[in-house]
C-alpha positions, 0 to 999 in steps of 0.5 A, a space after each residue: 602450805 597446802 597441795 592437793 591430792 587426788 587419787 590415781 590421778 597424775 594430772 595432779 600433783 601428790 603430796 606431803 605437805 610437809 616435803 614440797 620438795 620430794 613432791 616438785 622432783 617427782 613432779 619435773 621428773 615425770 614431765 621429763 619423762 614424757 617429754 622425753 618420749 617424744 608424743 609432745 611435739 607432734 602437730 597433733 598432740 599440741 592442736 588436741 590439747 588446745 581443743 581441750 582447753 577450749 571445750 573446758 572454759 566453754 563447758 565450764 564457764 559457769 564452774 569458772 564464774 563461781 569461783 571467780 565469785 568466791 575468790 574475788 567477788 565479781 559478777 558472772 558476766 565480769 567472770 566471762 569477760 576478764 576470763 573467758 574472751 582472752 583465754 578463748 582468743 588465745 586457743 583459736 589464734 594458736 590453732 588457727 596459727 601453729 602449723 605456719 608458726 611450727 614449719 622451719 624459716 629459711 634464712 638468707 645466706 651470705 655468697 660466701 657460704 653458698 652452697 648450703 642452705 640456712 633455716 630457723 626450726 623451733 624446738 619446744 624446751 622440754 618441761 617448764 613452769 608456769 605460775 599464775 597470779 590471783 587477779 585473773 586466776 583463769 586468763 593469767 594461767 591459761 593464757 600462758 599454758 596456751 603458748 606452753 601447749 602450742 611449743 610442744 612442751 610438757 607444764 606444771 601449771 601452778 595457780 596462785 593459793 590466794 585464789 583458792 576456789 579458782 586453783 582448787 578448781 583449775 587443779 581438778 578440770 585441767 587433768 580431765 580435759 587435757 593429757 593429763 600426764 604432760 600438763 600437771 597441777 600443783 597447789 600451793 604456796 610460795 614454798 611449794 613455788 621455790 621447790 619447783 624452781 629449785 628442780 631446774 625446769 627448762 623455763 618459768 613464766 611468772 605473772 604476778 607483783 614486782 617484789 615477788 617477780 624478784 625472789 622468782 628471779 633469784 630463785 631461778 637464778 641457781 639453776 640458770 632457768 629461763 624466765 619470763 616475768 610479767 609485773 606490773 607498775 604504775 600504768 600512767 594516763 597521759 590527757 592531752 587538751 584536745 581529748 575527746 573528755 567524755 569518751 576519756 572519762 567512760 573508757 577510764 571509768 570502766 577499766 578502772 573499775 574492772 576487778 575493783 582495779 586489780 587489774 595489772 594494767 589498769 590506769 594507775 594515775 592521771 596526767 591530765 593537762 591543767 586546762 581541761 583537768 576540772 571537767 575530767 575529774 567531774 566526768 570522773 566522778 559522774 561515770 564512776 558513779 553511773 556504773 555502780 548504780 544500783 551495786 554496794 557502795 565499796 568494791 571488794 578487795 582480795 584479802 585484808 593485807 591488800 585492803 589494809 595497803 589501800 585503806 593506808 593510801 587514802 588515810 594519808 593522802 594530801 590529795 582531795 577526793 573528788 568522788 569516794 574515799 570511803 572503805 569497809 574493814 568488815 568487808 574489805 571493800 573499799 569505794 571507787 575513788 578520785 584523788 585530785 593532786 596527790 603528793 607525787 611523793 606520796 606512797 599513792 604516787 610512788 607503789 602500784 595502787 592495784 585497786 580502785 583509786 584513780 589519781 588525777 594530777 595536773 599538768 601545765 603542758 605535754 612535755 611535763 607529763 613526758 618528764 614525770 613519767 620517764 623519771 619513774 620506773 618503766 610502766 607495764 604500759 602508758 595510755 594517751 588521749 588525744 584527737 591528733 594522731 601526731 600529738 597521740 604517737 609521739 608521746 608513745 615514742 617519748 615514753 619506754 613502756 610494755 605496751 601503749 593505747 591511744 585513746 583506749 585503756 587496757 584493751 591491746 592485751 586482748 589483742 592475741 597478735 600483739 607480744 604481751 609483757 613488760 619492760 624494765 621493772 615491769 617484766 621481761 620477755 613476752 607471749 601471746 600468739 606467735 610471740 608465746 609460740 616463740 618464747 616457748 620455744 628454742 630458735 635452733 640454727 641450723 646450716 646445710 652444706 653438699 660434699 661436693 664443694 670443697 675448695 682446697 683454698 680453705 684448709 691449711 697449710 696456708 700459702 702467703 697467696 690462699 691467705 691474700 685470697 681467703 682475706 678478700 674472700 671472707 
């Protein structure tokens, strides 16, 4: 367990590393602290801190692209469009958005209660915790700390220690471009991430795997911290016989290939109807190969424990590989790969792939895709093709999901006026733009009422005709 030190500088958090636990408390108390002085809430303070979050990804995409590079191996432009474009989109719906999202709600009021007034006004929550993931180290812990900001609340910012460059990084330009005594960074393991949740911050986003999301959980769960978890799952593709077939294969190709596929809501495998199965897999194969052309044969993998799980998959599939299959333990990289009808018994077909292997199955009608995957868990989000809308729109009302694309892949999480996250063991609660605002924030009742309405009618003693009275009243 590592956390890093900087001098003189609370925008990142001291250490010794060998009491996480002293360094979390001083953590949540100082955040508390500021909270508590109040400079937070105040339309200016949050509008300031996302101009400053903006001018950081633009002055430091090239900082940004090398560590991305070091961490996971992808190019610069890769950097900037997994990175940058969503963070940015993020800011300038939040800027462009707060003052409407900040103003209280009037809200209906039954006759009854008339005069008086009823509202909605968001309150921030005071100090809260958002843990990012390895993946899209960048755009998974801004994206949140976004909506964190927009809220009105003080953040310990926790990146993912299996991105070291890219957490390193964050934990020295967060505090130069923000105020640096209400957003905090703190660097390091799963031990540094269970003593901040055992401080009982005011809530938690977690973005990250499902078995990890469920210690999160318990460990939130002893000081009844509010959580947001975004997860994952096995995303199916559902190809109706009627689907554009080439534009499909391209689409898909290029999502999948993506972050070497660790991507969360990348395609994790195929339903594609029998009769049109053979030419997908073969436009498959042809764009899989077109778009690494002239790049090294595998797509690198973040650690050995990871590669080793994808290097298992293949090893014991009963599927045939229509295009790669080929890995590199000296690398760990692994080739963009096809499976054709993989055992749905399989570990393939059972655990999140998260990296290049793509299985196709197929299926002899629609209603067949449907079943098998409703008999699985609730996927982080599913995508159809299909050239009629009706045939596209009931299979997003048949199958319970996150989210949903029709004849797309992935795309619906750049989309900043869209709540983003999961459903069932894929994820609870949402952000992004308004939705992030909302989660972030406290939806505090509110009822106004005059002095000068104050029927006798109401208080007791209750005489038989008030009680005939106040039963037809209410």
């Amino acid at each position: 367990m590592t956390i890093q030190h900087e001098a003189a500088n609370p925008g990142t958090a001291n250490t010794d590393t060998a009491n996480p636990g002293t360094v979390a408390a001083d953590v949540a108390d100082r955040l508390r602290a500021v909270f508590a002085g109040g400079r937070t809430r105040s339309l200016e303070w949050r509008k300031a801190q996302l101009d400053g979050l903006e001018q950081l990804v633009v002055e430091q995409e090239a900082a940004i692209a090398d560590a991305i590079h070091a961490d996971l191996g992808r190019s610069a432009h890769d950097a900037w469009f997994g990175e940058i474009v969503g963070t940015k989109g993020e800011i300038e719906e939040a800027r462009r958005g707060l003052k409407r999202w900040m103003k209280p709600r009037r809200q209906r009021m039954p006759l009854l209660q008339r005069p008086g007034a009823a509202w909605i006004q968001y309150e921030p929550l005071g100090a809260v915790l958002v843990i990012g993931p390895w993946n899209y180290p960048v755009f998974l812990t801004l994206s949140p700390l976004v909506s964190a900001i927009a809220a009105g609340n003080t953040v310990c910012v926790k990146p993912s220690e299996l991105a070291p460059a890219t957490s390193g990084l964050l934990a020295r330009l967060l505090p130069l471009y923000l105020d640096r005594e209400a957003i905090t960074v703190v660097e390091g393991d799963g031990a540094v991430t269970q003593g901040l949740l055992a401080q009982g911050f005011d809530h938690a986003l977690f973005t990250g795997g499902t078995e990890v999301g469920r210690k999160i959980l318990a460990g939130a769960a002893s000081t009844l911290t509010p959580v947001t978890l975004e997860l994952g799952g096995k995303s199916p593709v559902i190809v109706a016989e009627d689907a554009d077939l080439d534009v499909t294969a391209r689409r898909l190709a290029w999502i999948k290939l993506m972050n070497s596929g660790q991507t969360c809501i990348a395609p994790d495998y195929v339903l594609a109807h029998s009769n049109v199965k053979g030419e997908l897999v073969d436009k498959l194969a042809r764009y899989l190969t077109e778009f690494r052309s002239g790049e090294p044969s595998g797509q690198p993998i973040v650690n050995s424990r990871q590669f080793e799980r994808l290097a298992g998959y293949l090893g014991s599939t009963k599927g045939q590989p229509a295009v790669g299959g080929g890995f590199d333990r000296a690398s760990n990289t692994i080739e963009p790969t096809v499976i054709v009808d993989p055992e749905p018994g399989e570990p393939m077909m059972q655990e999140e792939i998260f990296g290049p292997i793509l299985p196709v199955l197929g299926v002899e009608d629609l209603d067949a895709a449907v079943a098998f995957v409703n008999r699985r868990p609730k996927p982080l989000a599913v995508y159809v093709f299909s050239k009629s809308k009706s045939t596209a729109r009931g299979l997003v009302d048949q199958i319970p999901a996150g989210g949903a694309v029709i004849n797309h892949v992935a795309l619906h999480c750049l989309i900043p006026t869209l709540p983003f996250g999961g459903v069932g063991a894929s994820g609870m609660g949402t952000y992004h733009g308004r939705w992030g605002f909302e989660e972030f924030s406290h939806r505090k009742s509110v009822l106004s009422k005059p002095f000068w309405m104050d029927l006798d009618l109401v208080y007791p003693p209750y005489s038989d005709r008030a009680k005939a009275l106040l039963r037809r009243m209410f």
